[in-house]
Structure formats: C-alpha cells, structure tokens
N, C-alpha and C positions, 0 to 999 in steps of 0.2 A: 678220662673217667676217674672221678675220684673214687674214694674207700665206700661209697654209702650208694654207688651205680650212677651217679649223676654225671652228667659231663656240663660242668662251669661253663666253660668256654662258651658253649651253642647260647646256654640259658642268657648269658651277660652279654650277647652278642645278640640276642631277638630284644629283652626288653633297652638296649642300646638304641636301637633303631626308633623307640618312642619318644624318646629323650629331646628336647627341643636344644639344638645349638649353640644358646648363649647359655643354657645351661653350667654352673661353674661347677657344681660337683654331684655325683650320682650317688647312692648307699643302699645296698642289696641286703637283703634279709634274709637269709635263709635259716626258712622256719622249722626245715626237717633238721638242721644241724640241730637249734635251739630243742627240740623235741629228743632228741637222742642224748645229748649231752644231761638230759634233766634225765632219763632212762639209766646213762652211766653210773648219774651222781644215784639217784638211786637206789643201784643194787650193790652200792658200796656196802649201807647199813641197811640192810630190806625189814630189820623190826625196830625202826625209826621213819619217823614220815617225815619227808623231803618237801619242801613248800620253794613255790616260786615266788622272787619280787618282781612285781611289777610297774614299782612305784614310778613318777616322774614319766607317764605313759610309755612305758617298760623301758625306761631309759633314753627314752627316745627312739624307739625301734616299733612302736605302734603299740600298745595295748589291746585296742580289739585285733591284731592278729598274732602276736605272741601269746596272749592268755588263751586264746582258744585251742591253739598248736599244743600248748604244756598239756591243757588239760585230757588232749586226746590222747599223749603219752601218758596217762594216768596220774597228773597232778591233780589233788583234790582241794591244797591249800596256798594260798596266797596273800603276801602283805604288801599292804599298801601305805601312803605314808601319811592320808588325809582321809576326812571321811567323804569330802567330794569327789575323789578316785575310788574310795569303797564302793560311792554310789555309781561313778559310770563302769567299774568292773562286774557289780550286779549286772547293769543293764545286759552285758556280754557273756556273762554264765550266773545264770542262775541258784547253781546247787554248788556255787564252791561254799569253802570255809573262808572266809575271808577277814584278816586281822589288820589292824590299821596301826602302824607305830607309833605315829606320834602323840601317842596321849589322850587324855580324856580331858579335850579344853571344856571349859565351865558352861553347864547349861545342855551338853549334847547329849547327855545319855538315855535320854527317850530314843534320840536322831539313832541312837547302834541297834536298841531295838526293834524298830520299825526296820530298818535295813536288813535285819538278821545276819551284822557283824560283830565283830570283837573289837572291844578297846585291847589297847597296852596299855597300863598304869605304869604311870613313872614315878607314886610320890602315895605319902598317907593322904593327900588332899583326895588325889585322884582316886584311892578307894574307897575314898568315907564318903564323898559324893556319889560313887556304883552302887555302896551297899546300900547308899538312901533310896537311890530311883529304885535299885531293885525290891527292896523292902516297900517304898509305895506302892507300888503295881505288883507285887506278888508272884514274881518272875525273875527265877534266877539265872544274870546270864553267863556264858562264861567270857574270862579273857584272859589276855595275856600278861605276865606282871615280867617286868625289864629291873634289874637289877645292875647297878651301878657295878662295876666290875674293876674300876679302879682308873678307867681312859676318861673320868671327870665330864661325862655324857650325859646323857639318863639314864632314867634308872634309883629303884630305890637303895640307902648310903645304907652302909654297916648296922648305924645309930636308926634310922627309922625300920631296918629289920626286926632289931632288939623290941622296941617299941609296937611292931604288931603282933 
C-alpha cells in the first residue's frame, strides 16, 4: 500500500496482463498522484492561482486524461504552448481558463477570441496587433504579457518596456 491507499503492485500487475508481448516498454499514469501533487502545490500559496501545463499533450502523459484529473482537483487554469492544443484542450474542458505561450503569431487573434483563450504576448508587435483586433471588434480581451527576464527567451526586453 502506498501513502495515498493504493497498492501499485495489484494495479501494474492487472493492466500488465493486457500488454501484448513484443511490447518493448509500458508507462503508467497515475492520475491521482498528478491530481494530489497539483492540491500540494497549491496550498503552498492558497491566494495565488496554481495553473497546470499541459502543453506537448501533457508531456506526453495524455492530455484528455491529465487535464481532466487537474481540473477535478480544482485546477481552473492552464497553458498551453499553441493554439491547436488550446483548441483540443477546449474540446476536453470547456470552462478552463486557458493561456497559450507561445505568442500571438500574425493573423490569429480573431482564432483567441472565438476559442475564448488567452495570447502570451512576447513583443510591441504582438500587442499592437491584440490592441488592433481588439479595438475592431469592440472586445476587450485579456492575456498574458511574458517578459524577458534575462535567460534571452521570450518575452518583452527592458527597452520595449520603457517604450510601452
């Protein structure tokens, strides 16, 4: 029995038996750890909101079953790293918050709207384009702004701080 009443052993030992043979490698998911661990982080700062990623279809660990596990531990936010994973995380929860990192590439920001998600702006470009679509349509929306922090990533530099 582990710490959380489970006993491993029995679980990895039934879905073993479905495992076909030539099979070279197995990976188990355990979605109650991920769900308790997002509860630990948490209650670290409880008047800070806690968001999960679940970019890269949560790493490789499934996206429709990690997002849904967080969100029953009472995740309400999550980032993603494109707006094509915005849209199939939609499809899988409906009422997150859901913020996309990598930017506001040229031309998409009807596409955040319509989805009711969030850009990251990494750049003066990428706000003056948000403040245009928003300012045509008459709908303010919100996002996220990534500031360069010095690891030469993204994110807006010192100089276009000054500048907005």
């Amino acid at each position: 029995m582990n710490r959380f009443g489970c006993d491993r052993s029995a679980l990895i030992e039934q879905h073993l038996a479905d495992v076909e043979p030539s099979t070279t490698g197995v990976l188990f998911v355990d979605l109650v750890a991920i769900a308790r661990n997002y509860e630990s982080i948490a209650l670290v700062c409880p008047s800070a909101e806690c968001g999960g990623v679940v970019k890269a279809d949560a790493y490789g660990l499934g996206l429709a079953q990690v997002a849904p596990a967080l969100a029953k531990a009472g995740c309400k936010t999550f980032f993603v790293a494109t707006l094509s994973e915005a849209e199939t995380l939609r499809s899988v929860i409906s009422k997150a918050r859901i913020i996309v990192l990598n930017g506001l590439l040229p031309g998409t920001a009807r596409c955040f709207g319509m989805l009711g998600v969030q850009p990251t702006l990494n750049s003066l470009a990428e706000i003056r384009e948000w403040q245009a679509n928003c300012g045509g349509t008459g709908v303010a929306g919100e996002v996220a702004i990534q500031f360069d922090t010095g690891m030469t990533r993204l994110g807006l530099t010192p100089e276009e701080c000054l500048e907005l």
